[in-house]
C-alpha positions as CSV (number, residue, x, y, z in Angstrom):
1,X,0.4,31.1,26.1
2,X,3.8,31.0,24.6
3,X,4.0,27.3,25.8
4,X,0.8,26.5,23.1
5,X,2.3,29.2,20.9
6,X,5.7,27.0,20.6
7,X,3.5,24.0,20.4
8,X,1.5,24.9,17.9
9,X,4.3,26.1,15.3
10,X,5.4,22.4,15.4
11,X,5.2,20.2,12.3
12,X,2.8,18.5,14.1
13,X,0.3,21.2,14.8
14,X,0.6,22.3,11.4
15,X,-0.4,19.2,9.8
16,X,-3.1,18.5,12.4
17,X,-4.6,21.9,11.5
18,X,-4.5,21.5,8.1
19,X,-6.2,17.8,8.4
20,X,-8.7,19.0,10.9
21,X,-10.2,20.7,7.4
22,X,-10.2,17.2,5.8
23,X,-11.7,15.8,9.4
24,X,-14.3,18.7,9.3
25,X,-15.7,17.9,6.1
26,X,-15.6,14.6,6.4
27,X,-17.8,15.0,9.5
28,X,-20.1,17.0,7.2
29,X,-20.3,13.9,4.2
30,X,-20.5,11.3,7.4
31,X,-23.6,13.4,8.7
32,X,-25.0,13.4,4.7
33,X,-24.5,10.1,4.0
34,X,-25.1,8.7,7.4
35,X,-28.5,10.5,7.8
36,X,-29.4,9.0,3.8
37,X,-28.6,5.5,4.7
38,X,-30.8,5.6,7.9
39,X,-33.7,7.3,6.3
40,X,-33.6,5.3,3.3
41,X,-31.9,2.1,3.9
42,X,-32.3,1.6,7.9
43,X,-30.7,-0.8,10.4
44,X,-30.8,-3.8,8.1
45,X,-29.9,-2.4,4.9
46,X,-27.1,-1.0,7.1
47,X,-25.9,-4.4,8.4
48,X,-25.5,-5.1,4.4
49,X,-23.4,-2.0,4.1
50,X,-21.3,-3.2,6.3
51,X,-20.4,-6.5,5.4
52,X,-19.4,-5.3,2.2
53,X,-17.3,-2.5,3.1
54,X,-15.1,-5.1,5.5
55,X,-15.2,-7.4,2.6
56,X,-13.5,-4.9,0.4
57,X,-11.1,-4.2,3.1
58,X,-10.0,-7.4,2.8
59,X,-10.2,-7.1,-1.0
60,X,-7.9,-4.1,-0.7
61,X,-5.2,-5.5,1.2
62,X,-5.0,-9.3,-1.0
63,X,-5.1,-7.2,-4.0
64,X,-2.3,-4.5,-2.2
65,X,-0.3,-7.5,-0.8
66,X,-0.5,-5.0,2.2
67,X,1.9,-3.3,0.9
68,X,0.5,0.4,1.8
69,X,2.0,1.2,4.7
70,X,5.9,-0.7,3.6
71,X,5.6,2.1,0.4
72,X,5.2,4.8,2.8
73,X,7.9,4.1,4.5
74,X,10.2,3.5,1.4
75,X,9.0,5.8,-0.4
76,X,10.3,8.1,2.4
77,X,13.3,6.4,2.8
78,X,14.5,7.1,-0.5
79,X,14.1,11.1,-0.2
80,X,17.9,11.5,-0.5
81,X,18.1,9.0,-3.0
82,X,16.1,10.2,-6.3
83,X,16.5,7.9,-8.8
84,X,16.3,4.9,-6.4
85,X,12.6,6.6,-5.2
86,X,11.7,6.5,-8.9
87,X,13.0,2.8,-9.5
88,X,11.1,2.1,-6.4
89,X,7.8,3.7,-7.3
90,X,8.0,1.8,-10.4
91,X,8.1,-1.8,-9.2
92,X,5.2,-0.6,-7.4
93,X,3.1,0.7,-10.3
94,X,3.8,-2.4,-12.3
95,X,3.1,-5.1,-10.2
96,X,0.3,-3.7,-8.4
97,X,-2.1,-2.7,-11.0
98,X,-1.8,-6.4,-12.3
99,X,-3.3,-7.5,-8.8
100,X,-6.0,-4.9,-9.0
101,X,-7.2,-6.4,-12.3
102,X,-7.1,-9.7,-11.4
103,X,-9.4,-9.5,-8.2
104,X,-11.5,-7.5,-10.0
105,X,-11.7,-10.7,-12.2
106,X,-12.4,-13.3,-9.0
107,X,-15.1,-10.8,-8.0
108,X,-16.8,-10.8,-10.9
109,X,-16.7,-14.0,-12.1
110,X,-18.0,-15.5,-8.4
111,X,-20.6,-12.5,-7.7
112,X,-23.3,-15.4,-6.7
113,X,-20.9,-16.4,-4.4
114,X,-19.9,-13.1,-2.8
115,X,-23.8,-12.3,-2.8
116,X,-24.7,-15.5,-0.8
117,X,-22.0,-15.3,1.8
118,X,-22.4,-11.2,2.3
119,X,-25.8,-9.8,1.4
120,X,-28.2,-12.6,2.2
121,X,-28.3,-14.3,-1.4
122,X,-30.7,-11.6,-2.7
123,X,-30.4,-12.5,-6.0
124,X,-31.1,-8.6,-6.7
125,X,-27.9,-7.7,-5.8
126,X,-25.7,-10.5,-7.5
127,X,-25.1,-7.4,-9.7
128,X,-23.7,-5.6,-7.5
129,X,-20.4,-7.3,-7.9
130,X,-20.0,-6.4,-11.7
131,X,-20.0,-2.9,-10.3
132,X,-17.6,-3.6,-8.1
133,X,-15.4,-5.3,-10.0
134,X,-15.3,-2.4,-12.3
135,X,-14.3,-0.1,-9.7
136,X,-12.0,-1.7,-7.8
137,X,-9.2,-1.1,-9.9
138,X,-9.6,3.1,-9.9
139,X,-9.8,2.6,-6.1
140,X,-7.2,0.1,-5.1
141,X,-4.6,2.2,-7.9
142,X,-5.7,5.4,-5.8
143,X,-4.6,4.0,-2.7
144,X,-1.3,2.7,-3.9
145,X,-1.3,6.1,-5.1
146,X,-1.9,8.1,-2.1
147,X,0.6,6.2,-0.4
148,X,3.1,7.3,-2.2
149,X,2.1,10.8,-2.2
150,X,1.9,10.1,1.8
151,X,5.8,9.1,1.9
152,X,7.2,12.1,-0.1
153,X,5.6,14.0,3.1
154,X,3.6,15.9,0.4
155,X,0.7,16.3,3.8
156,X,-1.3,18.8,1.8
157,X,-1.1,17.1,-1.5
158,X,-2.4,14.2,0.7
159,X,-5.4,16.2,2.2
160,X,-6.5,17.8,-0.8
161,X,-7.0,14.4,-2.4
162,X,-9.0,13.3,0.2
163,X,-10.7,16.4,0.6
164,X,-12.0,16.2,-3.5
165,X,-12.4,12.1,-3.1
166,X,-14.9,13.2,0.1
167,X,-17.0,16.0,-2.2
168,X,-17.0,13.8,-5.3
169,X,-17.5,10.1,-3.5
170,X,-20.8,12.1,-1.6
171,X,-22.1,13.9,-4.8
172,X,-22.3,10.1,-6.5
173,X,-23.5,8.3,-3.0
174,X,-26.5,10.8,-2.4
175,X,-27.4,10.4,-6.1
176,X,-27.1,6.2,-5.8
177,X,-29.2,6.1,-2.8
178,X,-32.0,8.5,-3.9
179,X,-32.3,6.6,-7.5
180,X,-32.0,3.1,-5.8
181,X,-31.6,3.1,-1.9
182,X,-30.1,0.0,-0.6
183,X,-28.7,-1.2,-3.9
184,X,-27.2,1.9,-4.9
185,X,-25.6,2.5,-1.0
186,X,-23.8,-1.1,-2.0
187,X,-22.5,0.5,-5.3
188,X,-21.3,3.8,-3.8
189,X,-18.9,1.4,-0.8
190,X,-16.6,0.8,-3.9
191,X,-17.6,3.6,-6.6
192,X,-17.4,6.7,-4.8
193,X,-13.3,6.0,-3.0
194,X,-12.7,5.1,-6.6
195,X,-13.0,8.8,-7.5
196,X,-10.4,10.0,-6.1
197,X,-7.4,8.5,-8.1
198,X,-8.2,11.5,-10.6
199,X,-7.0,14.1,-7.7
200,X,-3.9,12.0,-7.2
201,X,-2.9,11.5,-10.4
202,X,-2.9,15.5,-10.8
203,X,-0.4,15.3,-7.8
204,X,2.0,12.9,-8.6
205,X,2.5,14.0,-12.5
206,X,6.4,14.0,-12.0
207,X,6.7,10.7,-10.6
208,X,4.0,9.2,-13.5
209,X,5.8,10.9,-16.1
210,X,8.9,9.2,-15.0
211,X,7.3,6.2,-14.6
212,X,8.9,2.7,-16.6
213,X,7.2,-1.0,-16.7
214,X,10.2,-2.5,-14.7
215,X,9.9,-4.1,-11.1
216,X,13.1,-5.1,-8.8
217,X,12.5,-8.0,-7.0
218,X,14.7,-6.4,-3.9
219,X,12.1,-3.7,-4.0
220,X,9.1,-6.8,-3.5
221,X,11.4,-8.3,-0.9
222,X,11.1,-5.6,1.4
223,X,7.6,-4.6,0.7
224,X,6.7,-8.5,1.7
225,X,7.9,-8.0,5.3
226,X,4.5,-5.6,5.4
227,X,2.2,-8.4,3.9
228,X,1.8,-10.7,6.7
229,X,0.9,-8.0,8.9
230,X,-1.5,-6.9,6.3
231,X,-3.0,-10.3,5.9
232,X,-3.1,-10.1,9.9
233,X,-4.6,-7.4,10.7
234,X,-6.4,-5.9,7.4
235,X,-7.6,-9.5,6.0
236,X,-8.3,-11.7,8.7
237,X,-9.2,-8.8,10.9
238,X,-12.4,-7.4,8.5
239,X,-13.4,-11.5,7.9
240,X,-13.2,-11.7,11.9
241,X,-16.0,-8.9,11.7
242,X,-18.0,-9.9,9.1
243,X,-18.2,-13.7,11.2
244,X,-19.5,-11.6,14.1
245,X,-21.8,-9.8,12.2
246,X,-23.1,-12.4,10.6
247,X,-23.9,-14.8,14.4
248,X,-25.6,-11.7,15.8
249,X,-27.7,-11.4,12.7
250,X,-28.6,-15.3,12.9
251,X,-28.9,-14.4,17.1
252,X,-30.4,-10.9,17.5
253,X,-32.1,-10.0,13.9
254,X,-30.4,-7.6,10.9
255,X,-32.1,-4.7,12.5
256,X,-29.4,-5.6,15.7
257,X,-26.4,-5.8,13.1
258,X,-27.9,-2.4,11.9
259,X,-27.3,-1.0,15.5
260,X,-23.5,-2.4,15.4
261,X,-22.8,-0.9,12.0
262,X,-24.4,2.5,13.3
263,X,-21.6,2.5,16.4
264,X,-19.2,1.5,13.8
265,X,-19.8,4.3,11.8
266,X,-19.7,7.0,14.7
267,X,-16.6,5.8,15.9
268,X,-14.4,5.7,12.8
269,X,-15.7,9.4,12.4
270,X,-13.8,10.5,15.3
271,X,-10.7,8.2,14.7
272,X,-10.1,10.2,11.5
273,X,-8.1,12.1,14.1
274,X,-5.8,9.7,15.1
275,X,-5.2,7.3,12.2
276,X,-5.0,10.5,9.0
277,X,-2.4,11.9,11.7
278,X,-0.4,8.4,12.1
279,X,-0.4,8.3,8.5
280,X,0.1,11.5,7.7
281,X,2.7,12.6,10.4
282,X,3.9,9.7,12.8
283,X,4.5,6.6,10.7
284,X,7.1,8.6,8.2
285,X,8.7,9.6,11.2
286,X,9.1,6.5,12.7
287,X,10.2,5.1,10.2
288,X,13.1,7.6,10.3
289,X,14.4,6.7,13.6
290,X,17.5,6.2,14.9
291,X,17.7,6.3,18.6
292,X,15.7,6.1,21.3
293,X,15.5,9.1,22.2
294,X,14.1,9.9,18.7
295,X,11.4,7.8,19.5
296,X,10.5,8.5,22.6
297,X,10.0,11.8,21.7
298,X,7.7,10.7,19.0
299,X,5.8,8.9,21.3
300,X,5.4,11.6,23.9
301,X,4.0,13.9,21.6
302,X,1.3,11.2,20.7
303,X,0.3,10.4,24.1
304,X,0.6,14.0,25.5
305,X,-0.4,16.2,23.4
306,X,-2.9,14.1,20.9
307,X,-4.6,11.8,23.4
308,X,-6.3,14.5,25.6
309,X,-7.6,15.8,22.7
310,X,-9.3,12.7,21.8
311,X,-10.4,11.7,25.2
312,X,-12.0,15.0,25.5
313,X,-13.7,14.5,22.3
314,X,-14.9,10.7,23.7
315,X,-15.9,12.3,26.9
316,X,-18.0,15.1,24.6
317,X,-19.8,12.1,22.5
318,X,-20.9,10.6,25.6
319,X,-22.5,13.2,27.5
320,X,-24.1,13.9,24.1
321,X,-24.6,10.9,22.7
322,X,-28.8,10.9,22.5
323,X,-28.1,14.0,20.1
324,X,-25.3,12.1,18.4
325,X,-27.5,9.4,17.6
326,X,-30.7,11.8,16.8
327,X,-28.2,13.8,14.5
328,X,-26.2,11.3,12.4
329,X,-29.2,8.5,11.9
330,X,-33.3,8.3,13.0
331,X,-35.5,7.4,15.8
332,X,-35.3,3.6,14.4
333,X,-31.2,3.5,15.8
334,X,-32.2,5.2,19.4
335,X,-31.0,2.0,21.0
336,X,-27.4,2.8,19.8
337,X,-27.2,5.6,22.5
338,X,-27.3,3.3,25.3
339,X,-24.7,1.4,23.9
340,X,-22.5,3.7,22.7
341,X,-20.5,4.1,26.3
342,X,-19.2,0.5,25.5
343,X,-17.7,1.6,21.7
344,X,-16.5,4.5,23.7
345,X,-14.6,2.5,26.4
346,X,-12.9,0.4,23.4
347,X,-12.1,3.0,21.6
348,X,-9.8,4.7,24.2
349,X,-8.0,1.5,24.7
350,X,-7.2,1.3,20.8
351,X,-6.4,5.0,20.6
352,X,-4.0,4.6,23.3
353,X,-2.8,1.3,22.1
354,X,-2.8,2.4,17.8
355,X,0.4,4.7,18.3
356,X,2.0,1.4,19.9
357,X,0.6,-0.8,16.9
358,X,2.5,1.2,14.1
359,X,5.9,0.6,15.3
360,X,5.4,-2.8,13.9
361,X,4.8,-1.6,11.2
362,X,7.5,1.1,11.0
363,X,10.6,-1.1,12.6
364,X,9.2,-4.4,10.2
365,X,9.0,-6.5,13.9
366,X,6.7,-8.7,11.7
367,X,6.8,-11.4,14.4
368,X,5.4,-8.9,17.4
369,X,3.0,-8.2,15.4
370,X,1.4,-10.8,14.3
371,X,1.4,-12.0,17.9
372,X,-0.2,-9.2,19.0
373,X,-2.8,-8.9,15.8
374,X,-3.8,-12.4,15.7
375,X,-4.5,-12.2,19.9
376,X,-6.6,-9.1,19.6
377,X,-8.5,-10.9,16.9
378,X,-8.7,-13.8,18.6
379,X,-9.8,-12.8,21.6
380,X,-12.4,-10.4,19.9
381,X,-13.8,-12.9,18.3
382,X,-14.4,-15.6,20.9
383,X,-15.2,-12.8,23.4
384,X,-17.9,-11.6,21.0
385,X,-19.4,-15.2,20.7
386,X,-19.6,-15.3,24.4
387,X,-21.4,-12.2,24.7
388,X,-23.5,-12.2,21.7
389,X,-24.7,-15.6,23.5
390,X,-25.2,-14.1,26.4
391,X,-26.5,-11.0,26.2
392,X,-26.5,-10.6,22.6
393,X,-25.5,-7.3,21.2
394,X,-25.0,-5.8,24.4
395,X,-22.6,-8.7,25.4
396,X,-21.0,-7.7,22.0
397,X,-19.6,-4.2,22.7
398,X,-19.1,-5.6,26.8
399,X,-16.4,-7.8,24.6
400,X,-15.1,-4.7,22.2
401,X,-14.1,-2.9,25.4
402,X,-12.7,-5.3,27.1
403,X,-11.0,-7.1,24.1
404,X,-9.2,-3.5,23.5
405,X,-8.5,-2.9,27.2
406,X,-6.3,-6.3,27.3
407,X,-4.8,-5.1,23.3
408,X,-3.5,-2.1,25.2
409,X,-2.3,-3.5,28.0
410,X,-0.2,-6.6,26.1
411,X,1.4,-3.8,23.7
412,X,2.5,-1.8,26.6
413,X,3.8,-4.6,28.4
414,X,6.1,-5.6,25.2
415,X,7.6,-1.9,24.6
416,X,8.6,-1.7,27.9
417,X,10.0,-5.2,28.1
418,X,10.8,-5.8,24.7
419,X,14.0,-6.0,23.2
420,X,14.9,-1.8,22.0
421,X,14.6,-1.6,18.5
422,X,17.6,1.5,18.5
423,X,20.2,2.4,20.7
């Protein structure tokens, strides 16, 4: 007991505590909006969903530069340094605003475009992409936003704004879907995240109120060593999907792509755990480090005392997974239960492998890890086409779990072999 005890007064325990509130009710607005979407929208209208919520991703990160996770770990760099922090945060807020307005522009100006390549040409929905367009800038400005609220360390700050982003984001989605089901679900991918720069703002007043139009091209430098693994792994990486998506559709039917999307969904539910807790807790660290030993210790507390956790929690979806299914969507996704012990098998490998991942991004070893991106992309995407042919979507998550297996395996092999990044 006083083993756990000492355990749980760690930083670490603290902050996983106060996100497991955040995790919670996101559960709870997953469930809502999860269970709307079936009933309302089913397995094709999901397939739709989720072409256009990778499509922002990419969106996101092009418009970012992929700068979020280089201004977390700047922004945390600069603690001791007050003024610099400031100069910092405003080359940020100048130059990336700019970015935000002028996808918004290249999204609405080509909405037939976007419409014929993601939703099936509907010409219904070409509209779709003026909403969008006004939108995006609220949400990409929030995320630049939060990221900066992220490397001050300010963790509840951070969860808070998610927390009133979550309640607000589901208010406007259940509203959306009830008035106009499939076309208002497409609406609420961009509209309802947008709503959240409001809580931020409230949070970073100080650093707004010192904010001047001014950008240092030193501060851009840096930040650049972060876009090409952006582009890698939050660019290509979403197209990569939506090219998948898009041959099972043509081989299996929408209502298959519905299934994928389903499994999708479920599994980024329960990696809330690890990836709010990376970005909340492990990335300003590592970014931080000094020595080895530093880092080691960072890493053991990720695969020792976080890991069981989430394997327990995989192990728990599994033996449940018919009610899973029956509880987050209808009897019209019941095939996802059969396939959901595939999703799970990836999903270990990448939790065990995303801890691994974010040294890349923490120690700037752009090189490594656009290797080691552009493989696991690769090879997920041909092993996909392989299966899909085969054995369609079944042959699909056979390649997601072996694709992450051999992503775990290749970034395990280069920490121990590699080249130390400290001494």
């Amino acid at each position: 007991m006083a083993g756990l005890r000492s355990i749980w007064k760690e930083d670490l325990w603290k902050i996983a505590s106060l996100n497991s509130l955040s995790i919670g009710l996101k559960l709870v607005t997953g469930f809502i909006t999860s269970k709307l979407l079936a009933v309302y929208i089913g397995p094709a209208g999901l397939a739709l969903v989720g072409n256009l919520r990778n499509f922002l991703t990419s969106v996101e990160n092009i418009a970012t530069f992929g700068f979020t996770n280089g201004i977390v770990k700047y922004t945390a760099s600069y603690q001791d340094q007050p003024e610099r922090q400031q100069e910092f945060i405003n080359s940020v807020l100048t130059f990336l605003p700019i970015m935000a307005l002028l996808c918004s522009l290249g999204i609405g100006g080509f909405a037939s475009y976007w419409n014929a390549w993601l939703l099936e040409g509907d010409s219904a929905y070409n509209s779709v992409f003026f909403y969008v367009a006004l939108a995006l800038p609220w949400y990409l400005v929030s995320v630049v936003l939060t990221s900066i609220l992220n490397g001050l360390e300010a963790y509840k700050k951070v969860v808070y704004t998610q927390i009133f982003g979550m309640l607000a984001g589901l208010v406007l989605t259940v509203g959306l879907v009830l008035t106009t089901q499939t076309y208002g679900a497409l609406i609420a991918v961009v509209a309802a995240p947008a709503l959240q720069f409001f809580a931020v703002v409230f949070y970073l007043k100080k650093q707004i109120q010192g904010f001047r139009f001014q950008i240092h091209n030193s501060d851009l430098q840096n930040l650049s060593h972060y876009s090409l693994m952006a582009i890698a792994s939050s660019v290509i990486g979403p197209l990569v999907f939506i090219a998948i998506r898009n041959r099972l559709i043509l081989s299996s039917g929408m209502d298959a792509a519905g299934y994928w999307e389903a499994l999708s969904r479920i599994s980024s539910y329960y990696f809330l755990f690890l990836s709010t807790l990376i970005s909340l807790y492990f990335l300003p660290r590592l970014a931080k480090v000094t020595t080895i030993a530093e880092e080691k210790s960072i890493l053991k507390s990720y695969f020792f005392q976080l890991m069981p956790v989430f394997t327990v929690g995989l192990i728990g979806i599994y033996l449940f997974r018919v009610w899973v299914v029956r509880l987050f969507f209808t009897s019209a996704f019941e095939p996802v239960s059969d396939l959901l012990i595939w999703q799970l098998v990836g999903d270990f490998g990448k939790g065990m492998a995303l801890i691994l991942g974010y040294r890349f991004f923490a120690y700037r070893q752009t090189q490594l890890f656009l290797f080691t991106e552009l493989f696991s992309l690769a090879s997920l995407y041909f092993l996909a086409q392989y299966g899909i042919q085969t054995e369609g979507l079944v042959g699909l998550m056979k390649a997601y779990a072996l694709n992450y297996g051999i992503y775990f395996v290749l970034l395990v092999l280069l920490y121990r072999f590699g080249k130390p990044v400290h001494r």
